[in-house]
FIPAMAR-735775 format. One record per residue: residue in three letters; x, y, z of N, C-alpha, C in turn. Coordinates in steps of 0.02 Angstrom, whole numbers, plus 50000, padded with zeros to 5 digits. Layout:
BEGIN
  type    n.u    n.v    n.w   ca.u   ca.v   ca.w    c.u    c.v    c.w
   ALA      X      Y      Z      X      Y      Z      X      Y      Z
...
end
This chain:
BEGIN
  type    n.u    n.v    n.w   ca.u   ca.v   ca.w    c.u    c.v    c.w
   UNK  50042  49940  50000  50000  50000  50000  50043  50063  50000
   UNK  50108  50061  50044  50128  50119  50053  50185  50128  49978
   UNK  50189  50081  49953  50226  50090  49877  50166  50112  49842
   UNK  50106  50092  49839  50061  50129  49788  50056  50207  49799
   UNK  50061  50229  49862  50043  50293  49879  50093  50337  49847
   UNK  50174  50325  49866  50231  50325  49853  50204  50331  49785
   UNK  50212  50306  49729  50214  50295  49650  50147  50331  49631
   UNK  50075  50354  49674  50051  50384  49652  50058  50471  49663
   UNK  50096  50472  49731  50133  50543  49737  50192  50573  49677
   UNK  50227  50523  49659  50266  50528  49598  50253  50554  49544
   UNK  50210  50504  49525  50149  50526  49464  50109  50579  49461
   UNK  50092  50613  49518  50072  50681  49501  50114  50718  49518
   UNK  50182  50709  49543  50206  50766  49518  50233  50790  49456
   UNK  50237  50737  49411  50244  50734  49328  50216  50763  49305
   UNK  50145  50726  49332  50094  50775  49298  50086  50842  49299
   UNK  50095  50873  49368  50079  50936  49397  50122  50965  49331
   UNK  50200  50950  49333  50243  50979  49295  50234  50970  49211
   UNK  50197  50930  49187  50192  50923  49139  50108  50966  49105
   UNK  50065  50966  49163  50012  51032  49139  50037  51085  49126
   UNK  50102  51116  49159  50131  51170  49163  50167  51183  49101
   UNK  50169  51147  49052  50239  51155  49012  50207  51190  48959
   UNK  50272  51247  48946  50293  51288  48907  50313  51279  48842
   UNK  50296  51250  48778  50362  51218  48730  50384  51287  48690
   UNK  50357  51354  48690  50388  51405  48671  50438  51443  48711
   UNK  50417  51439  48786  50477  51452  48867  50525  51380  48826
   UNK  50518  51308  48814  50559  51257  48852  50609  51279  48802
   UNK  50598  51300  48720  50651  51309  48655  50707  51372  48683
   UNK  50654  51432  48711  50695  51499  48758  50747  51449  48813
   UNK  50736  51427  48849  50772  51396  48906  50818  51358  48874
   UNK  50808  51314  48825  50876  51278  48788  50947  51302  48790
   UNK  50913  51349  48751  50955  51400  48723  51006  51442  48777
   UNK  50970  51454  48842  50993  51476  48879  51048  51447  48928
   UNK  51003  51395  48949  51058  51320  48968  51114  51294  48935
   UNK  51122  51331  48883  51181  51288  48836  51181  51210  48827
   UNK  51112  51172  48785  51107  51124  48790  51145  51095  48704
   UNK  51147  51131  48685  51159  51097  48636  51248  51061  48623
   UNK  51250  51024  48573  51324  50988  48558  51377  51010  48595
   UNK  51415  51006  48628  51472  51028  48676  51470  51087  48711
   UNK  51411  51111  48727  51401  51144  48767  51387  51106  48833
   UNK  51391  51150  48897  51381  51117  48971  51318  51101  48979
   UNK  51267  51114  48953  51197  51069  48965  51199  51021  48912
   UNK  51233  51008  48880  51222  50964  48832  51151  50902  48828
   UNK  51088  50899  48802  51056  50850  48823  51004  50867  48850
   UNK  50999  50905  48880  50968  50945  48951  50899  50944  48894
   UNK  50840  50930  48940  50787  50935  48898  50735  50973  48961
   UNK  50703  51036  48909  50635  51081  48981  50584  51085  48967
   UNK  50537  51068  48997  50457  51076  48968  50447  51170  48974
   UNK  50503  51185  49002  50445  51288  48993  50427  51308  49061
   UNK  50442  51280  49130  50410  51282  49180  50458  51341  49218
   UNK  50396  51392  49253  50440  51446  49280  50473  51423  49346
   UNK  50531  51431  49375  50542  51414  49434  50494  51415  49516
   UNK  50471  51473  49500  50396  51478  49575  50337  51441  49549
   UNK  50325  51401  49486  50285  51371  49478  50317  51291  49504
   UNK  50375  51258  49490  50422  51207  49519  50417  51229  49591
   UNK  50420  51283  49619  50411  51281  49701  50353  51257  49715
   UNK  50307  51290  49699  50216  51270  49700  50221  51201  49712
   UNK  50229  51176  49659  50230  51081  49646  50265  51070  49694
   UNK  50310  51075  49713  50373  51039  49775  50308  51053  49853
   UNK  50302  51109  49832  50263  51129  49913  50225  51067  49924
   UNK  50186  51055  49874  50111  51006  49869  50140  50926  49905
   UNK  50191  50905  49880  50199  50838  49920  50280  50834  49948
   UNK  50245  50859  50001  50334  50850  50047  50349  50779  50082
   UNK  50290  50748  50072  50300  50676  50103  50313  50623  50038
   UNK  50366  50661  49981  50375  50608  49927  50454  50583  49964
   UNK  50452  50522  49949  50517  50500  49994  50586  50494  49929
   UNK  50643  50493  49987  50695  50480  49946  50694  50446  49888
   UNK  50668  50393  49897  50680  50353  49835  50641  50384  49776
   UNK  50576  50408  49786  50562  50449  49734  50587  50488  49707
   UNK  50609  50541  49750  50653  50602  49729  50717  50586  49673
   UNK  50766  50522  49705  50798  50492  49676  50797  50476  49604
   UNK  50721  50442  49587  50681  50446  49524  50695  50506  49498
   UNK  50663  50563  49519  50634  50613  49486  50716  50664  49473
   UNK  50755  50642  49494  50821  50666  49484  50871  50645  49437
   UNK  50827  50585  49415  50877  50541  49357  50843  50564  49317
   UNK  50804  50587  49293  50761  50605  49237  50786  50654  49182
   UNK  50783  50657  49130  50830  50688  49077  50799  50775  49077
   UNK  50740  50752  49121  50708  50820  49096  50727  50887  49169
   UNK  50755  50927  49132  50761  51000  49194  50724  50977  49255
   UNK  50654  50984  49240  50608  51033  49284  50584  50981  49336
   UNK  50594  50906  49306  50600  50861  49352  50670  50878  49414
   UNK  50723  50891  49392  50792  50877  49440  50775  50933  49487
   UNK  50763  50997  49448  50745  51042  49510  50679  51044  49546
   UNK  50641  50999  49540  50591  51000  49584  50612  50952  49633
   UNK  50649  50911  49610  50673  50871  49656  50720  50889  49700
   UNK  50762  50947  49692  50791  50990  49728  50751  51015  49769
   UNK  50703  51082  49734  50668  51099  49790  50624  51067  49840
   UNK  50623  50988  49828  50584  50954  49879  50628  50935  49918
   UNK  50713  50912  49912  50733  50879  49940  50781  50962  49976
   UNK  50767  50986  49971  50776  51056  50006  50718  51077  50098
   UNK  50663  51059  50046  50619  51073  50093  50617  51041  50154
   UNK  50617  50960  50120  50636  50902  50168  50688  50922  50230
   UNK  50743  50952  50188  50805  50955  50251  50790  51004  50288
   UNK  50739  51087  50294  50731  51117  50324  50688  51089  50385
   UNK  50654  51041  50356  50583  51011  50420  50626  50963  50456
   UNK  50703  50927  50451  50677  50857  50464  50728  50892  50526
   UNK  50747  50798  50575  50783  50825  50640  50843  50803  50624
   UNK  50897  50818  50663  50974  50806  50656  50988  50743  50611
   UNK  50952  50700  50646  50987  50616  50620  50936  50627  50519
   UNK  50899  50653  50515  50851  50654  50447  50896  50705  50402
   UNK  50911  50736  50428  50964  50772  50394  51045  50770  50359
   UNK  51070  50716  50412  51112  50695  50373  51099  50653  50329
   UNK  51077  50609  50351  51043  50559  50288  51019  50601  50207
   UNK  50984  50649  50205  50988  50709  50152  51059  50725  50146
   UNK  51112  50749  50159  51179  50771  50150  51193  50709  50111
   UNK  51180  50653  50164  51218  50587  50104  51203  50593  50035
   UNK  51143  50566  50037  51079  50573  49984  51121  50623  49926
   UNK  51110  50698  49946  51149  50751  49906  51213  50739  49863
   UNK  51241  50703  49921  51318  50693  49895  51342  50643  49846
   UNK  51299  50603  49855  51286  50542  49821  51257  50544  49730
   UNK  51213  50598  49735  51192  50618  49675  51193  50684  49661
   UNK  51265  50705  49654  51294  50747  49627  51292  50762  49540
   UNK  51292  50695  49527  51305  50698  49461  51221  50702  49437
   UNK  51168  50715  49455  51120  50732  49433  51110  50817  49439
   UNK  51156  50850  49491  51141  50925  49490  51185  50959  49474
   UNK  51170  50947  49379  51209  50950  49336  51203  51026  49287
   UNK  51173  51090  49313  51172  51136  49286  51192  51197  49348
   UNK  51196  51247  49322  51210  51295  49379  51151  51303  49414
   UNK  51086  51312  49403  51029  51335  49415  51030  51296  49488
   UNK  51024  51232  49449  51011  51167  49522  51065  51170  49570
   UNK  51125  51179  49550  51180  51191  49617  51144  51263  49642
   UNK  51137  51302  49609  51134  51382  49633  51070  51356  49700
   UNK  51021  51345  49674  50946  51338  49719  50953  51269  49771
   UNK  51022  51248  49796  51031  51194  49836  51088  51187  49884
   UNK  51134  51183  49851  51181  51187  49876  51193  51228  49937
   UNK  51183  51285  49963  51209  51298  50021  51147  51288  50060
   UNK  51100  51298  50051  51019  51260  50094  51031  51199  50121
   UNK  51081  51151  50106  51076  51076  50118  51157  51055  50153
   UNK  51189  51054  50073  51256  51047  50110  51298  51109  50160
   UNK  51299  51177  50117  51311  51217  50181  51297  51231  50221
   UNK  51228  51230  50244  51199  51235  50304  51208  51172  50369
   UNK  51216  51118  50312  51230  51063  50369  51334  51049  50378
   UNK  51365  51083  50361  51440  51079  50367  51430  51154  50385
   UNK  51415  51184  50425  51410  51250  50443  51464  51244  50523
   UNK  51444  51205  50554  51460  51202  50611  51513  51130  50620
   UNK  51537  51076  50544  51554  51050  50568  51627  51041  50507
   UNK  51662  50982  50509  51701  50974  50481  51686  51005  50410
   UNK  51751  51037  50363  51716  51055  50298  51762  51015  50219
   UNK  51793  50947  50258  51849  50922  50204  51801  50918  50152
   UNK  51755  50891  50162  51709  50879  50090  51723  50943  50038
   UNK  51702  50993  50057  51688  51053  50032  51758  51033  49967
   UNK  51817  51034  50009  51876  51029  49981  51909  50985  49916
   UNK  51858  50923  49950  51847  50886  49905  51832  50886  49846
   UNK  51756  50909  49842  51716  50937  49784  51786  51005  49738
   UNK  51797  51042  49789  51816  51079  49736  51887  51060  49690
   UNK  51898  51004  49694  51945  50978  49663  51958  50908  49618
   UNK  51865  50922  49613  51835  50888  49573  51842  50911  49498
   UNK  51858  50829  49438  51842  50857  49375  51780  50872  49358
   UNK  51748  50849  49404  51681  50889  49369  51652  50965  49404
   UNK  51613  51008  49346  51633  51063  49341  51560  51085  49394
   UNK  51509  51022  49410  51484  51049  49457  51466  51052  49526
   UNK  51547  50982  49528  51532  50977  49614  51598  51025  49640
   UNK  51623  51065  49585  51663  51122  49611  51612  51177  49584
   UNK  51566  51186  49587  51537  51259  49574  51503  51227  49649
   UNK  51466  51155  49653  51444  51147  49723  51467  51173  49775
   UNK  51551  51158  49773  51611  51171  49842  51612  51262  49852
   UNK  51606  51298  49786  51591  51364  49821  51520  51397  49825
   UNK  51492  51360  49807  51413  51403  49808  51399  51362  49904
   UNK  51432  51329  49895  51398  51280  49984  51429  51353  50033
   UNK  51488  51380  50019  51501  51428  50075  51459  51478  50071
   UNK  51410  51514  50022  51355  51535  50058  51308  51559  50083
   UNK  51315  51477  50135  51301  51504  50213  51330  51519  50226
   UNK  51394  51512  50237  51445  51551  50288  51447  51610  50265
   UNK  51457  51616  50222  51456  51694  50198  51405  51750  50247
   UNK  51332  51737  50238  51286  51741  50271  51308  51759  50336
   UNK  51342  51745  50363  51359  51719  50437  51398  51756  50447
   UNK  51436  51800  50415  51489  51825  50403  51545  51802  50424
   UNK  51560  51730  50393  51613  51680  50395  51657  51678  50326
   UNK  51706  51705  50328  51746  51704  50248  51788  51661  50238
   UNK  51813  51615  50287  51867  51569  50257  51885  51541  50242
   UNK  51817  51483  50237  51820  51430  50192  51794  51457  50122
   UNK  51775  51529  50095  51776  51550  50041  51836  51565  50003
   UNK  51860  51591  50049  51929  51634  50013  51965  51557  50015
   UNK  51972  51521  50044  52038  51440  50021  51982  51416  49973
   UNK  51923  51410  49981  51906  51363  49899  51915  51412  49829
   UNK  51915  51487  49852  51912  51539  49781  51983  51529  49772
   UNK  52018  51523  49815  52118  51514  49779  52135  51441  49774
   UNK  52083  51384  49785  52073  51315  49739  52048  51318  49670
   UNK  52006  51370  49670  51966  51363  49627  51991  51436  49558
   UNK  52045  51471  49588  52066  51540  49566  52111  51504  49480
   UNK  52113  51468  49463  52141  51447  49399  52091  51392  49360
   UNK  52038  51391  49383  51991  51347  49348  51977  51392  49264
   UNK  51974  51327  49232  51956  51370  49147  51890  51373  49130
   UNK  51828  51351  49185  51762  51366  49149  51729  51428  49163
   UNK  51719  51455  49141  51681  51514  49136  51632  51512  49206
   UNK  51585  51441  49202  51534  51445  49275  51551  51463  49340
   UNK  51632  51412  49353  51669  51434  49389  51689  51503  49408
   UNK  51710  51522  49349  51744  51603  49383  51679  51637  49403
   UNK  51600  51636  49367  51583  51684  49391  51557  51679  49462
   UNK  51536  51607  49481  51512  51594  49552  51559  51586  49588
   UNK  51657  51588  49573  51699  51614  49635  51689  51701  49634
   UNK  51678  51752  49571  51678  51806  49577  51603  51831  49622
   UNK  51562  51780  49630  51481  51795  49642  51519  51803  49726
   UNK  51537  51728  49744  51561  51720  49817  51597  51778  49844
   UNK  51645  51816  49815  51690  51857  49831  51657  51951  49838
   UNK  51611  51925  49798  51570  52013  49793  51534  52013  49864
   UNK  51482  51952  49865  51463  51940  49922  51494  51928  50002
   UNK  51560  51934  49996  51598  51948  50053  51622  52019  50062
   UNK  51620  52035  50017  51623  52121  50006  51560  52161  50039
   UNK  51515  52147  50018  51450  52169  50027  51468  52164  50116
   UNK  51498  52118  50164  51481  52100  50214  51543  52164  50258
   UNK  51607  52120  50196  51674  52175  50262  51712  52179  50159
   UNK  51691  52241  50156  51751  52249  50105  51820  52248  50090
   UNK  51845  52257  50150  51914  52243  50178  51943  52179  50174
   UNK  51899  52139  50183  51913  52072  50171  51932  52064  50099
   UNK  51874  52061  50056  51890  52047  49994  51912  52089  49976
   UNK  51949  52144  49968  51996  52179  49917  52075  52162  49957
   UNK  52078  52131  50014  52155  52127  50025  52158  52018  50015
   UNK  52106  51986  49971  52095  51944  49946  52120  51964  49879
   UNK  52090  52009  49835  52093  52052  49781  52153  52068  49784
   UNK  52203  52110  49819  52247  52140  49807  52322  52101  49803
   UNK  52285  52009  49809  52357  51963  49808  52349  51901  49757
   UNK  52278  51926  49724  52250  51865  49687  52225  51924  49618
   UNK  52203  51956  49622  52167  51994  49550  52194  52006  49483
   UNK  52285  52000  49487  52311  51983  49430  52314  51946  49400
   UNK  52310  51878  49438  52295  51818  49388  52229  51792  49383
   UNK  52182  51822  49412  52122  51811  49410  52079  51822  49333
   UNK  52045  51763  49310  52014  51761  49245  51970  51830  49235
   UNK  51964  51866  49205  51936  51927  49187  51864  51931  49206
   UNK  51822  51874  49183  51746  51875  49198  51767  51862  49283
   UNK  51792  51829  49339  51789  51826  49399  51810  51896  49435
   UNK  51873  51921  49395  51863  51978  49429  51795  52029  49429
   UNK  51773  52029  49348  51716  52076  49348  51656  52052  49408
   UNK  51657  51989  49413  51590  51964  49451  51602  51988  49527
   UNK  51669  51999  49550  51709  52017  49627  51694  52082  49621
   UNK  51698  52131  49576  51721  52197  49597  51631  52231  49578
   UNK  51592  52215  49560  51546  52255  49540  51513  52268  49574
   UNK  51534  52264  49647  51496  52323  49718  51525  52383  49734
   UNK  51579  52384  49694  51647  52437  49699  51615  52517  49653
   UNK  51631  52546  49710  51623  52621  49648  51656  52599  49580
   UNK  51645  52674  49525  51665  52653  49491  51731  52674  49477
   UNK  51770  52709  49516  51819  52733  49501  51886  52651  49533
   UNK  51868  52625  49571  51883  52581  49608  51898  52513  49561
   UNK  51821  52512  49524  51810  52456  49457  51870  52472  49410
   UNK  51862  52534  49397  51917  52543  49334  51980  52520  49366
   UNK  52002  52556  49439  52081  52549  49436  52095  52463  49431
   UNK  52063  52415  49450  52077  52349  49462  52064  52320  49371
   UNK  52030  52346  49327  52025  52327  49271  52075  52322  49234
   UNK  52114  52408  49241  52169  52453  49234  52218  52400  49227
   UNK  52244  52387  49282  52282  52357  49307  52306  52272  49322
   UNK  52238  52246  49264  52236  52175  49236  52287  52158  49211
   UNK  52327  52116  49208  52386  52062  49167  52343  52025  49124
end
């Protein structure tokens, strides 16, 4: 009985997501995702679905269990993986200590399904940073020295929380792990991390800046400095190698 319930919770959330679909949004979103031939979504297939409409659906069944989610994460299609995010998000905000790690596992485990920026962006520090907030952070380290390009966008989007917290230091050692990476996603979510420590103590990140910004990839610096007056923007542009 409790597998039928299970598999019929599943099934509407397909459905839910599949009333919703867009095929003039899903061709716009392709395009955007970089799905095509050697691009980083390569494959990536979207029905058109707006993201607060994927929240909606996630809200509706929070009692879909792992193994579903699991399902709905292997699925070729977008709007499936991130709903399955935002459920398995939600999950980790309600559950208690011991339910929570079990989600971290879960997370870690199927990495290779949260395979666009979008889905690291809307997860990653809700789940894994929030739960390595207070405790060991080798993982973090781990990830970012990963060949794959999104369980190192994972390792700095997880700091944050800390960020939040106004905690910088497991940002600044994964942004000088991560300070010679060649993908583009990379630099801009170490430059995203670094603005956002600015925003908190500017001091911080410009004497980060003032020992790293020369060799820093051009799009990461722009993504670091664009809380900066503009006279400030120019001199660090200026002064690019």
């Amino acid at each position: 009985m409790l597998k039928f319930v299970s598999m019929s919770l599943l099934s509407q959330i397909k459905r839910d997501l599949r009333e919703g679909a867009n095929p003039e949004k899903a061709t716009i979103l392709q395009r955007f995702f970089k799905t095509g031939k050697g691009q980083y979504g390569e494959g990536d297939r979207f029905l058109g679905i707006p993201v607060p409409e994927q929240r909606r659906v996630a809200r509706k069944y929070p009692a879909l269990p792992l193994r579903d989610i699991k399902k709905l994460l292997a699925s070729k299609i977008h709007e499936h993986r991130l709903t399955a995010l935002l459920l398995l998000v939600h999950k980790y905000q309600k559950a208690d200590d011991s339910e929570k790690k079990e989600i971290v596992v879960f997370y870690l485990r199927n990495t290779s399904s949260v395979n666009n920026w979008d889905l690291v962006d809307l997860s990653a520090d809700k789940i894994l940073g929030c739960y390595l907030f207070d405790k060991d952070k080798a993982v973090l380290y781990k990830l970012a020295g990963s060949k794959n390009v999104w369980e190192r966008r994972i390792a700095i989007l997880s700091t944050f929380h800390f960020i939040k917290s106004n905690r910088f230091q497991d940002t600044l050692k994964i942004s000088e792990i991560l300070i010679d990476d060649e993908h583009d996603l990379i630099h801009k979510a170490v430059g995203w991390m670094l603005r956002e420590i600015g925003k908190r103590d500017e001091k911080i990140e410009e004497s980060f800046l003032k020992k790293h910004y020369k060799r820093m990839p051009r799009t990461m610096l722009r993504y670091a400095i664009e809380g900066f007056n503009e006279k400030k923007r120019k001199s660090y542009l200026k002064n690019l190698v």
